[in-house]
SEKOL-279787 format. One record per residue (C-alpha): residue in three letters; x, y, z. Coordinates in Angstrom, 3 decimals. Layout:
resn, px, py, pz
ala, X, Y, Z .
...
END
This chain:
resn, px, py, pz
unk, -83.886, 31.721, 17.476 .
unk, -86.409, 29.254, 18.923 .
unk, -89.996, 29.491, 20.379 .
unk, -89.712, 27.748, 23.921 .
unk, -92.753, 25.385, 26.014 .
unk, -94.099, 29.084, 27.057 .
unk, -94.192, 30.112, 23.177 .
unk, -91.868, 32.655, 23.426 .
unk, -89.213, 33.297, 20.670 .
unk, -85.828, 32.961, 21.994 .
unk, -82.460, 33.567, 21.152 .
unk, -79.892, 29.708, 20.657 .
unk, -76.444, 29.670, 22.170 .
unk, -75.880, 26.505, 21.224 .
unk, -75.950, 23.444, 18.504 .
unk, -76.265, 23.844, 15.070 .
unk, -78.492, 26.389, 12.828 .
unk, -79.195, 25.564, 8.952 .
unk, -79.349, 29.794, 9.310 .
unk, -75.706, 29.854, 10.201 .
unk, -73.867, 29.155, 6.681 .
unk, -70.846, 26.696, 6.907 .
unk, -67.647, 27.925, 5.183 .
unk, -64.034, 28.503, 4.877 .
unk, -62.571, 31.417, 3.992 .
unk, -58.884, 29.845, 1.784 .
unk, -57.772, 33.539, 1.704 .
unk, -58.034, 33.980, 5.527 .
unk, -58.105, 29.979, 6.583 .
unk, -61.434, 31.762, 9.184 .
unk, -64.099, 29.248, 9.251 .
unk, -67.221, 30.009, 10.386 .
unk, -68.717, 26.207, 11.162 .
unk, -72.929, 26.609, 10.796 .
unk, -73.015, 26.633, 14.626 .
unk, -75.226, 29.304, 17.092 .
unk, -73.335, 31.381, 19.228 .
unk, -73.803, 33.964, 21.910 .
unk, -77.082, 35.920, 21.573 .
unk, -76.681, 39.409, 21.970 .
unk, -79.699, 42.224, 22.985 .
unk, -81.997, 38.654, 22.889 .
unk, -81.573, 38.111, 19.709 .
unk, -79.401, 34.755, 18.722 .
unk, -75.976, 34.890, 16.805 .
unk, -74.526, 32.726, 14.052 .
unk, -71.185, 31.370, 16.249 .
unk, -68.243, 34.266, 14.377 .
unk, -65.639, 32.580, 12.306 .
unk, -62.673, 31.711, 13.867 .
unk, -59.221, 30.266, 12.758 .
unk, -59.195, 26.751, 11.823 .
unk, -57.801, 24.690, 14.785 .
unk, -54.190, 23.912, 15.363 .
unk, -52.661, 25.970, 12.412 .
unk, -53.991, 24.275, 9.614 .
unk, -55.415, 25.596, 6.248 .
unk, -59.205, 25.121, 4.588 .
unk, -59.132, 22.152, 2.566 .
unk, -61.862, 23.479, 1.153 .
unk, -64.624, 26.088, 0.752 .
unk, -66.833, 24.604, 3.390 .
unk, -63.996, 22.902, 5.725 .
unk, -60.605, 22.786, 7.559 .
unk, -58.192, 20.314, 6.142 .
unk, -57.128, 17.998, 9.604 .
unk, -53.337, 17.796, 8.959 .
unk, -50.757, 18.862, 6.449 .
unk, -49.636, 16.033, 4.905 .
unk, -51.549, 16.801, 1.648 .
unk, -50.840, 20.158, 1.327 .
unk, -47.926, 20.587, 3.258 .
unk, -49.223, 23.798, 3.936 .
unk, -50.202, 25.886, 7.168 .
unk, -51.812, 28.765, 8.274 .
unk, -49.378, 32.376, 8.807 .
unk, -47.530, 31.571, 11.468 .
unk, -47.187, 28.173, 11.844 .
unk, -45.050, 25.725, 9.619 .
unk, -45.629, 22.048, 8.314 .
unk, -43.276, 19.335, 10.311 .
unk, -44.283, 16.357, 8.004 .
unk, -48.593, 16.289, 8.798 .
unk, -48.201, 18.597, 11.747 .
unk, -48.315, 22.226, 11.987 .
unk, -46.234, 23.937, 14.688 .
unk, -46.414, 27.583, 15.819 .
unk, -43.652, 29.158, 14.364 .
unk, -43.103, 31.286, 11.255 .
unk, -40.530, 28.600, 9.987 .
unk, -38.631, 25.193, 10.350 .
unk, -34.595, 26.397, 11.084 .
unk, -33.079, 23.073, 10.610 .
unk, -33.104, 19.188, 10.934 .
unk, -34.172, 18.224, 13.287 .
unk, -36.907, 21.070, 13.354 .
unk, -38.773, 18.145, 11.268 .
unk, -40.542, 14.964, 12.099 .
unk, -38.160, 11.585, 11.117 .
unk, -38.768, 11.086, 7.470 .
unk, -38.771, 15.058, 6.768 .
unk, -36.172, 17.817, 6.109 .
unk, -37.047, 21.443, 6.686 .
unk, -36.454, 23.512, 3.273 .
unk, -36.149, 26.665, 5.084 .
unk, -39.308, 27.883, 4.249 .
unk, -42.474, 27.166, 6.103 .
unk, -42.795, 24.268, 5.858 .
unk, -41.025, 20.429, 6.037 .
unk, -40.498, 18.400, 3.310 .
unk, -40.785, 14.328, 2.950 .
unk, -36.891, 13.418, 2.519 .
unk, -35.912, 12.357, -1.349 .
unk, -35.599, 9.152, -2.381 .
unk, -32.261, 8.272, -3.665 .
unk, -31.342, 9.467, -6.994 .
unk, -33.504, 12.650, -6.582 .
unk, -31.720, 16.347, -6.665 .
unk, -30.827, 17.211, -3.671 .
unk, -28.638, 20.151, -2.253 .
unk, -27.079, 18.817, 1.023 .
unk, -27.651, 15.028, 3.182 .
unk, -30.140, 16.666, 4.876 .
unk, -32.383, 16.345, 2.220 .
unk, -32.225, 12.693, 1.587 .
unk, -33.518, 9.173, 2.670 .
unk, -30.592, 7.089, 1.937 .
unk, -28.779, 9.549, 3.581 .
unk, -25.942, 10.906, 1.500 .
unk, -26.172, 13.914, -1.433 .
unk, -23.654, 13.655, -3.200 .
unk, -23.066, 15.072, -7.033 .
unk, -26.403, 16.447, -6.355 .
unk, -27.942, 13.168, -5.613 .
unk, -29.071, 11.681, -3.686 .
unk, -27.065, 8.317, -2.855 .
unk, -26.730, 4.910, -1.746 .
unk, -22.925, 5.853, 0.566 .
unk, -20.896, 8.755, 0.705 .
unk, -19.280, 7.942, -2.448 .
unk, -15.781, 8.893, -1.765 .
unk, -12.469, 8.240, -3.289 .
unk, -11.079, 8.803, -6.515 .
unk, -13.290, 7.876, -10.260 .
unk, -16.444, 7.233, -8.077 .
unk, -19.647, 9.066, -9.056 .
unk, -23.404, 8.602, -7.495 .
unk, -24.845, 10.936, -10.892 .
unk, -23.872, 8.562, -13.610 .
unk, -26.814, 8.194, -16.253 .
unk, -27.129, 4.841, -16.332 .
unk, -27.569, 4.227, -12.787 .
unk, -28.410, 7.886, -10.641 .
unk, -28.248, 7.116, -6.650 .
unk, -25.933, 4.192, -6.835 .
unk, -22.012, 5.177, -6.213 .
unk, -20.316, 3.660, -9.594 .
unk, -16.672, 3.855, -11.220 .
unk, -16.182, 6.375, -13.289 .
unk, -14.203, 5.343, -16.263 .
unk, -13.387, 8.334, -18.210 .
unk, -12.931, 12.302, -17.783 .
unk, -10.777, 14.223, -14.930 .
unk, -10.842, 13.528, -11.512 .
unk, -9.241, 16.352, -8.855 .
unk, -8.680, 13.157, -6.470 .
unk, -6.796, 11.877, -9.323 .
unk, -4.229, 14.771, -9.086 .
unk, -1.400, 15.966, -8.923 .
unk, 0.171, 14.436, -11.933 .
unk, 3.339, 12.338, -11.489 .
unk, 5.312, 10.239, -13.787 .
unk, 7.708, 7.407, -12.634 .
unk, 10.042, 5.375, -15.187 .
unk, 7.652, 5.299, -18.340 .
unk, 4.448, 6.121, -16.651 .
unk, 2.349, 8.731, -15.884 .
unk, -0.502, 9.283, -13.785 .
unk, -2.269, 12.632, -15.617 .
unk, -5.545, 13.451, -13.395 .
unk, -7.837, 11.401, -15.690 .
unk, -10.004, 8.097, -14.484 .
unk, -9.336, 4.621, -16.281 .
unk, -10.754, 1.284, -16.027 .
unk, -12.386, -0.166, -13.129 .
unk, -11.181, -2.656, -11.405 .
unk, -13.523, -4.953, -8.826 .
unk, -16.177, -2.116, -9.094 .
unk, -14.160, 0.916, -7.860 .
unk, -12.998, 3.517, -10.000 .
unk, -9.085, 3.597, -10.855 .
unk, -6.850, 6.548, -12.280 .
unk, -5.470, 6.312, -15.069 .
unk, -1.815, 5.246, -15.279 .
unk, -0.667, 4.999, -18.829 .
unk, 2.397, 4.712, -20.649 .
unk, 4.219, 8.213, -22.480 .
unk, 3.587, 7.832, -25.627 .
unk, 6.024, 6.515, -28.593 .
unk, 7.962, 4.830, -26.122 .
unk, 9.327, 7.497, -24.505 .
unk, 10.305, 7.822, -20.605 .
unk, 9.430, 10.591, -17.681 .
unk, 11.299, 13.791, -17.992 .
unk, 10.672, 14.463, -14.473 .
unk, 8.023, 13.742, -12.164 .
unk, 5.500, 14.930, -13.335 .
unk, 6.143, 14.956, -17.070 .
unk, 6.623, 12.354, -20.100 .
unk, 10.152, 13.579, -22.424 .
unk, 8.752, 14.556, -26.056 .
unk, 11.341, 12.343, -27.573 .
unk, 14.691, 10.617, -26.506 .
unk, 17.231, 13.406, -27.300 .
unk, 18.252, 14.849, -24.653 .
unk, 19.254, 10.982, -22.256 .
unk, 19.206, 8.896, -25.399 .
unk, 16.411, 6.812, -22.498 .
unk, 13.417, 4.889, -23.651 .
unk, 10.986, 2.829, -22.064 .
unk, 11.670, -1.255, -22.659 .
unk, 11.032, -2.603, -25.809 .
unk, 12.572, 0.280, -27.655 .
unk, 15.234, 1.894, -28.339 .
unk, 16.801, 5.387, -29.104 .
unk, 17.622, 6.397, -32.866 .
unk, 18.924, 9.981, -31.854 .
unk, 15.623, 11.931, -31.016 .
unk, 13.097, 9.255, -31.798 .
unk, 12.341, 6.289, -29.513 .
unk, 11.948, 3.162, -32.217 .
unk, 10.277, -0.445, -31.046 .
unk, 12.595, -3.159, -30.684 .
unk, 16.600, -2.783, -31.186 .
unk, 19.119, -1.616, -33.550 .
unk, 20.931, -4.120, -35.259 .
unk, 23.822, -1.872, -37.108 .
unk, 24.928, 1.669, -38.380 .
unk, 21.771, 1.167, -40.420 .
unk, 19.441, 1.176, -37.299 .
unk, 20.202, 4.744, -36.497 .
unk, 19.998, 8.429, -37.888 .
unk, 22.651, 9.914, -39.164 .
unk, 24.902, 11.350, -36.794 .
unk, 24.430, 8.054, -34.292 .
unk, 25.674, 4.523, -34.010 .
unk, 24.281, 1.247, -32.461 .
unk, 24.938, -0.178, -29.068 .
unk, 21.848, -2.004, -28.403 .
unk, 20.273, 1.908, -28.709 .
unk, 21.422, 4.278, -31.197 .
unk, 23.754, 6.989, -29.045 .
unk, 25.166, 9.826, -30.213 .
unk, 28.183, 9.742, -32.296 .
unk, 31.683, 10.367, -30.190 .
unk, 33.898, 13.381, -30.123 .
unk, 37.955, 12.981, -30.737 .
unk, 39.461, 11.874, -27.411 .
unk, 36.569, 9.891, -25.807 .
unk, 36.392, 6.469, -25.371 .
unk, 35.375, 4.593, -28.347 .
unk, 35.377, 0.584, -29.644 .
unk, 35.503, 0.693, -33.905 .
unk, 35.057, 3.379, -36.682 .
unk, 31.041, 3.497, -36.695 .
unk, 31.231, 4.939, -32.600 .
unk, 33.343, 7.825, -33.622 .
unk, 32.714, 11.117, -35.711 .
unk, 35.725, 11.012, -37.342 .
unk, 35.111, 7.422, -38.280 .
unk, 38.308, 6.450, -36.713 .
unk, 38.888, 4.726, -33.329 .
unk, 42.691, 4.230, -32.623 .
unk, 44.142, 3.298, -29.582 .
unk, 40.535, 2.968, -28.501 .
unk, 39.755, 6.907, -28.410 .
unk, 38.141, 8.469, -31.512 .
unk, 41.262, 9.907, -33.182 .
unk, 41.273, 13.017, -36.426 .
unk, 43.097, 9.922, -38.429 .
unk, 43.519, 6.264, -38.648 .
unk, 46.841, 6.608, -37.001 .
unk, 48.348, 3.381, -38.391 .
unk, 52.155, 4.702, -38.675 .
unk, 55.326, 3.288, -36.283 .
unk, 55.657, 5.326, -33.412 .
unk, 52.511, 7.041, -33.344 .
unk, 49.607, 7.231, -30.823 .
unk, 46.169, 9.179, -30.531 .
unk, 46.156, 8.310, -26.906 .
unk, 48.773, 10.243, -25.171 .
unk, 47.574, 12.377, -22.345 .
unk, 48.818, 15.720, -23.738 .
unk, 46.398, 15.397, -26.794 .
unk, 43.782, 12.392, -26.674 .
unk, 42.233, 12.458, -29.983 .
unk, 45.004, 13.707, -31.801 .
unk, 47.564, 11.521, -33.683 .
unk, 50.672, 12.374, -32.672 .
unk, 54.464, 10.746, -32.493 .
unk, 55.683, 8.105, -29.609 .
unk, 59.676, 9.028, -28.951 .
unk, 59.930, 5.889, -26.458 .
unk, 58.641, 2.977, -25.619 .
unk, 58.462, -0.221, -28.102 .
unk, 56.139, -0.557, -30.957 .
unk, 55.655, -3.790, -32.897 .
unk, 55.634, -1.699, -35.575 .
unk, 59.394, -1.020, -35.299 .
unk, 59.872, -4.893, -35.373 .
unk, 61.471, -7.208, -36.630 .
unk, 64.695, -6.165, -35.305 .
unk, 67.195, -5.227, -38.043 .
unk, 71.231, -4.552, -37.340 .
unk, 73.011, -3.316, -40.708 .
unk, 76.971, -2.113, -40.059 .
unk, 76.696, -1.390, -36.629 .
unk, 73.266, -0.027, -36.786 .
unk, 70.109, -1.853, -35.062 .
unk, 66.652, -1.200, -34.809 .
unk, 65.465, -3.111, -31.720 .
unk, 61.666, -2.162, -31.965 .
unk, 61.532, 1.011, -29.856 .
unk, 60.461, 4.486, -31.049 .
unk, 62.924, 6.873, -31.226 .
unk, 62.759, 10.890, -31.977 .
unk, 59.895, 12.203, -34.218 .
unk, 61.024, 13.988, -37.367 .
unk, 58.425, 16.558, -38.847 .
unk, 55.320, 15.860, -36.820 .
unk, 56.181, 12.162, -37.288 .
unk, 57.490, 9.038, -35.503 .
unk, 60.426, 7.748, -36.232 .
unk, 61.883, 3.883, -34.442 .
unk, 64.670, 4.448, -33.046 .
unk, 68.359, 3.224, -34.794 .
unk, 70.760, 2.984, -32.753 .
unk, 74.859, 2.589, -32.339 .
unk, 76.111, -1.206, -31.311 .
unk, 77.294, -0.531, -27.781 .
unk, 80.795, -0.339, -27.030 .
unk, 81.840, 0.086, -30.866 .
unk, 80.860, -3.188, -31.732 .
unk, 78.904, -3.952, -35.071 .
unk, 76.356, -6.489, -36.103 .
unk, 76.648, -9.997, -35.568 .
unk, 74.158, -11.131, -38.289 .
unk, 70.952, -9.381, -39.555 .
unk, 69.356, -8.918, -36.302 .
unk, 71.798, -8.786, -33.298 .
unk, 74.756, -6.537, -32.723 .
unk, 78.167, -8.630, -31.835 .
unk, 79.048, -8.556, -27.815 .
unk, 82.906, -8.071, -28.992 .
unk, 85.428, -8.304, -31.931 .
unk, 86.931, -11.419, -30.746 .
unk, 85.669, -13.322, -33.774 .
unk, 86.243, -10.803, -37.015 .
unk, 88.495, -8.279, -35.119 .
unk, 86.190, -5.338, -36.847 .
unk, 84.854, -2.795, -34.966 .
unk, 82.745, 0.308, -36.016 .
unk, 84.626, 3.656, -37.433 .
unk, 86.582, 5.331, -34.695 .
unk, 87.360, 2.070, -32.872 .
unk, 90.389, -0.649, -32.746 .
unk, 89.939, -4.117, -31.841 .
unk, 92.406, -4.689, -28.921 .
unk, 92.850, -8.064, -27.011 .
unk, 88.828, -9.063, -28.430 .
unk, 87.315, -5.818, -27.271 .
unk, 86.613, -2.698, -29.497 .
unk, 88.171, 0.798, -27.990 .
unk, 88.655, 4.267, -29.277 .
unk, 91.232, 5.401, -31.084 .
unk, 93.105, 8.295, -30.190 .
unk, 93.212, 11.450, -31.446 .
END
């Protein structure tokens, strides 16, 4: 109220009043701003208190706060896009934000994070990538990378230890396997792991490493087999290997009767005749362990020549020209035979071709005219 030129009291519309109090209600965000206001029945009003302007919030008892970029807050309603509130009960989404800002799905939006902050989704970030819950310098893909490492959070580094899915499925190939973990680094990207099965032993299949070498007698190079066990280096002799194996470079299972051998040490029966492992030495005339009807077996020759049967021999007219003859009892005999034509030996070693020179011929025959011949009946 004011007394006019006439000296009349009356009522202010206008301007400010120190009558009218100045404040902010922080419950309501009303603010009623010390000003006079429409006079009503001639008598002047304190201006009412009205929402502070353009959404925002008191930033005190006594004031409006201009923007939102301190509080981040606005009044019901509206939501904070980086300074600025908007009508609206709520940011939906980037780009619902200013640049710089990320909505949070609540009323208001949010500076972006700085990279190695927590962060949910890229949404969220600056740099602009969240990855293992970081934020991060790139995407960070491929196998053994990681943005969340202690020693440096935000920055995409190899990972150099632990299991990786990128790093699966496991496969093994000759001697190594590849078994889902991370290894060294190499030129600052992570690697996966390929190592070698251990004790020297070889894949089993694709995807696994053999426990030992007994079941392919296979090891990786540089070692070799001594029946189940893979050993470093070579074997040098029966020694090398367990018992029930022999050398060849590796130790390999011993050999049945009837396969394939080249001395004693290859063969279970310790004997190797007529190059198959035999059931004896099989050192007797006229007798084999290689015939097809029983490999492995030492049995009697009844043809054939054997040096065994040698030298030749002729005694009356009997000669033994280093063939094998028939087997008596389960063994091989060489074979004597008659002088042809009734003749009888020559010497020690050769039958005579006639009787011209002695006139003698073998029982049952007559030298006639130089030539031996029956006699009758």
């Amino acid at each position: 109220m004011a007394c006019n030129s006439s000296g009349t009291c009356t009522p202010v519309t206008s301007g400010t009043d120190n009558l009218c109090p100045v404040a902010c209600n922080v419950s309501t965000n009303q603010y009623t701003p010390g000003q006079c206001g429409t006079a009503s029945g001639g008598v002047g009003q304190c201006a009412p208190a009205v929402a502070c302007p353009n959404g925002n919030v008191c930033a005190s008892a006594t004031e409006c706060a201009s923007d939102c970029s301190t509080s981040g807050r606005c009044a019901t309603g509206s939501f904070c896009d980086g300074s600025t509130c908007h009508a609206g009960t709520t940011c939906t989404a980037s780009p619902g934000c200013a640049s710089g800002f990320y909505c949070d799905g609540t009323a208001s939006c949010k500076l972006k994070l700085v990279k190695g902050a927590n962060c949910t989704n890229d949404l969220q970030c600056s740099t602009p990538f969240c990855v293992d819950d970081v934020c991060c310098d790139t995407a960070c893909t491929g196998a053994c990378m990681a943005c969340n490492l202690g020693s440096s959070p935000g920055t995409c580094s190899p990972v150099t230890s632990g299991t990786d899915n990128s790093c699966l499925p496991v496969t093994c190939s000759g001697n190594i396997i590849t078994n889902g973990q991370c290894g060294t680094a190499s030129g600052g990207t992570g690697q996966c792991a390929a190592n070698a099965c251990a004790n020297g032993n070889v894949c089993a299949d694709g995807s696994h490493c053999a426990t030992d070498c007994s079941g392919t007698g296979a090891c990786a190079s540089g070692y070799y087999c001594d029946g189940g066990t893979c050993r470093s280096g070579s074997c040098t002799g029966p020694s090398g290997c367990a018992s029930g194996y022999y050398c060849d470079g590796t130790c390999k299972a011993k050999l049945d009767n009837g396969v394939s051998c080249g001395n004693n040490g290859q063969c279970k029966s310790t004997f190797c005749a007529d190059n198959v492992c035999c059931n004896s030495d099989c050192r007797g005339a006229c007798m084999a362990c290689n015939l097809g009807a029983s490999p492995g077996t030492c049995s009697p020759v009844t043809s054939g020549a054997d040096n065994l049967c040698l030298p030749v021999t002729c005694s009356g007219n009997m000669i033994t020209n280093g063939q094998c003859g028939t087997a008596s009892g389960g063994t091989g005999q060489c074979a004597a035979n008659a002088c042809a034509d009734g003749n009888i030996c020559l010497d020690g070693n050769q039958c005579a071709p006639d009787c011209s020179g002695t006139g003698a011929c073998a029982s049952g025959y007559l030298c006639v005219d130089g030539a031996c011949q029956l006699t009758g009946p």
